[in-house]
C-alpha positions in Angstrom: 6.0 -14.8 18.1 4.3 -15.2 21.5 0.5 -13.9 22.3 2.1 -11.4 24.7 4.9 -10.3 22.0 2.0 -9.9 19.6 0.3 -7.5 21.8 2.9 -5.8 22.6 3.3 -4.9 19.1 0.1 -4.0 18.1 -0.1 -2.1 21.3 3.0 -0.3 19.7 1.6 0.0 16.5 -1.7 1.9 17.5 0.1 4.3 19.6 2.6 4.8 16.3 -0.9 5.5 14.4 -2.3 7.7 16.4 0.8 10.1 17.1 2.6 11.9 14.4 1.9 11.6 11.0 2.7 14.4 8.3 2.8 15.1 4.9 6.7 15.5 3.9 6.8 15.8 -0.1 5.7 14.9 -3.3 8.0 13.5 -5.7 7.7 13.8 -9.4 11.1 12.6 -10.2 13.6 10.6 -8.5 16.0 13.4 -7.9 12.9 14.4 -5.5 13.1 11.7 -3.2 13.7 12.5 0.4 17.1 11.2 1.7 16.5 7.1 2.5 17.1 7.9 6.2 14.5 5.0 7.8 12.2 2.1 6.4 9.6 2.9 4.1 6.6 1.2 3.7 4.7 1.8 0.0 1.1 1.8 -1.2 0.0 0.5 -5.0 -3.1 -0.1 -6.4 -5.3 0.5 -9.4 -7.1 4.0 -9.4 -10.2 3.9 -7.4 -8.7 0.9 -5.3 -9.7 3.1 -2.2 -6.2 3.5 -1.5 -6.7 7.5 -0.3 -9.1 6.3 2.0 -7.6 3.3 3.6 -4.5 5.7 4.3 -6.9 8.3 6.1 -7.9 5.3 7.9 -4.9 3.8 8.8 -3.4 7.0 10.7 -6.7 8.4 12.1 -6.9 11.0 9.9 -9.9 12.3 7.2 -7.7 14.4 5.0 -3.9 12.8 5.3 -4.2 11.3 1.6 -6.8 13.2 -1.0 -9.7 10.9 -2.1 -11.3 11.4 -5.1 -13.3 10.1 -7.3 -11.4 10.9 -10.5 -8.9 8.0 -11.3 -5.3 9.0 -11.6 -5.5 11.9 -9.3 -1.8 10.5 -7.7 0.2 11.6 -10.1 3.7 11.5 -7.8 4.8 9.4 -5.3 3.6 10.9 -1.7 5.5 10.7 1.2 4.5 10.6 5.1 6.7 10.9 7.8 5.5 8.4 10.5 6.8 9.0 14.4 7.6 11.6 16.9 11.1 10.8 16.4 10.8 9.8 12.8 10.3 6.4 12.6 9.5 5.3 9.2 7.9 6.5 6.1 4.3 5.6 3.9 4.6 6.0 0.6 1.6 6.9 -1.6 2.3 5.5 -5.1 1.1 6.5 -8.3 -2.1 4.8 -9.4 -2.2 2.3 -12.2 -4.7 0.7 -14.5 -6.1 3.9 -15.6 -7.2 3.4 -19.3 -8.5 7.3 -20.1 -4.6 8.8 -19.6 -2.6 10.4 -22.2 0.1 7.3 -22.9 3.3 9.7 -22.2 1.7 10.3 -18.9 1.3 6.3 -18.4 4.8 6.1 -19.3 6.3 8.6 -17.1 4.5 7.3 -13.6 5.9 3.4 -15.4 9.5 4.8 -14.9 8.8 6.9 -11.7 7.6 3.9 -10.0 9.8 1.3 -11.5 13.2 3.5 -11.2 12.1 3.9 -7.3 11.1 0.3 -6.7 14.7 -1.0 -8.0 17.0 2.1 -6.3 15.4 2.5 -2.8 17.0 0.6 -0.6 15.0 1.5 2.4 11.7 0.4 0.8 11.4 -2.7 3.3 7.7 -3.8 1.4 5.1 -3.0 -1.0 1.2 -3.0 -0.2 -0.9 -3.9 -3.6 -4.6 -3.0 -2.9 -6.9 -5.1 -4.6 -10.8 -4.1 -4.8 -12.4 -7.0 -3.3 -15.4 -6.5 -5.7 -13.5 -7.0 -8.7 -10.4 -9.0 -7.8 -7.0 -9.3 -9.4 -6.9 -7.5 -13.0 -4.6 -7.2 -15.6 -2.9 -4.2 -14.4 -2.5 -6.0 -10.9 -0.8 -8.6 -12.1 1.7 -6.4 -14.2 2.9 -4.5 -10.7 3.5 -7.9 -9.2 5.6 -9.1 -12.1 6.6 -5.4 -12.0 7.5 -6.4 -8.1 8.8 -9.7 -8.9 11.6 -8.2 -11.1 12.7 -5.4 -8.9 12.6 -8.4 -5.6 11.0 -6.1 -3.9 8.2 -7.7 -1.4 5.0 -7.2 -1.2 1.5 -7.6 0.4 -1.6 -8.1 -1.3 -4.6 -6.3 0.6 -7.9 -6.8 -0.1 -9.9 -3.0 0.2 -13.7 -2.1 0.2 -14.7 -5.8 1.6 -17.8 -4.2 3.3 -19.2 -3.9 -0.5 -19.4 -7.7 -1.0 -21.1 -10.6 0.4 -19.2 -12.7 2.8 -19.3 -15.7 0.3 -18.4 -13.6 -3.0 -15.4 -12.2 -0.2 -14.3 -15.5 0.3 -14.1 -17.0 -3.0 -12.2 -13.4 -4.0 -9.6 -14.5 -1.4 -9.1 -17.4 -2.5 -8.5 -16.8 -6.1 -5.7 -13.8 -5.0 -3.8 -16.3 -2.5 -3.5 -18.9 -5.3 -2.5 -16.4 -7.6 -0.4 -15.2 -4.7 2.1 -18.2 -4.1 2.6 -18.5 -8.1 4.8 -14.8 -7.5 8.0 -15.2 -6.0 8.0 -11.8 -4.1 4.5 -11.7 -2.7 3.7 -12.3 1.0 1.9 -15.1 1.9 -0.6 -13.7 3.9 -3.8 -11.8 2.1 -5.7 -9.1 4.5 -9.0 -7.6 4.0 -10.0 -4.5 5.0 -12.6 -1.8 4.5 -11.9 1.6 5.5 -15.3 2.2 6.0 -16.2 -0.3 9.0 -12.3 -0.2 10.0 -12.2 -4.1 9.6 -8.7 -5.3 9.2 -7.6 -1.4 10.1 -5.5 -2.5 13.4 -4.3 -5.8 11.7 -2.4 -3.8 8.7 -0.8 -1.0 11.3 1.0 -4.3 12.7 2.2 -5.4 9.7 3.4 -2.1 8.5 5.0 -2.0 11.7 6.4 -5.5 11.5 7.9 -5.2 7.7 9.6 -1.6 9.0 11.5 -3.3 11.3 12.1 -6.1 8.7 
């Protein structure tokens, strides 16, 4: 793509960001789901990933997606209508990885989020947030096999990089893109962002944008 074309598109996808965005509806079950009427883009990541917060971030908005600092406050997948018309859909995911839940509640968000990975044909890709402090973790590595399985693909997105030294940063990059190329689904490229400073804020609205029209 040309450095005009790429302007143009991130030109595109800031003015997408910063017009409509609404809450549709939660779903608790598949039967739930909205009808699959344009692309959706999802959201995964470990509880406390900072996943809330880099979806406030990404449309503009403080209060779009709850934050909180209980873990497993998602309990549903979440979907926003993007687009003024519609023009595609972000989908907040349960979160994983949280060790204090009652098992048949683990269980329950496993076949939610499994049953909708395999059956939604409009899901066009997957973002897996990854803490930058802590790197990839067991339960990462499960929703990218988890990923793998279902061929769905996906992004791994570094979150919260303002809370680590540029070196630590770098070596924590490095370790997800080599674990990255071993998975047969996952993206090639790595971002980082922090919703705090907005770093790497712009850069994801273009891919979302990009893997929508995918």
């Amino acid at each position: 793509m040309s450095e005009a074309a790429d302007q143009e598109l991130a030109e595109h996808a800031r003015k997408l960001f910063a017009g409509r965005i609404e809450f549709l509806k939660s779903a608790p079950e598949l039967k739930f789901l909205p009808d699959p009427v344009v692309p959706e883009v999802a959201f995964a990541g470990r509880s406390n990933v900072g996943k809330s917060s880099l979806l406030n971030a990404l449309t503009n908005r403080n209060k779009l997606a709850r934050t909180s600092n209980t873990p497993g406050r998602t309990q549903e997948l979440n979907f926003f209508d993007v687009g003024d018309p519609l023009q595609l859909r972000l989908v907040d995911m349960p979160g994983y990885g949280f060790a204090e839940a009652p098992k048949d509640l683990v269980k329950r968000w496993k076949h939610l989020v499994n049953d909708y990975l395999r059956g939604r044909a409009v899901l066009k890709r997957v973002l897996v947030l990854i803490d930058s402090r802590h790197g990839l973790k067991s339960p990462d590595r499960e929703i990218m096999e988890m990923l793998d399985n279902a061929a769905v693909s996906y992004q791994l997105v570094l979150t919260k990089s303002d809370k680590v030294k540029p070196a630590a940063l770098g070596a924590v990059y490095e370790g997800v893109a080599d674990e990255a190329r071993k998975h047969p689904a996952a993206h090639p490229a790595i971002f980082t962002t922090s919703s705090e400073t907005g770093s790497g804020i712009a850069e994801l609205r273009t891919v979302i944008l990009e893997a929508a029209a995918s």
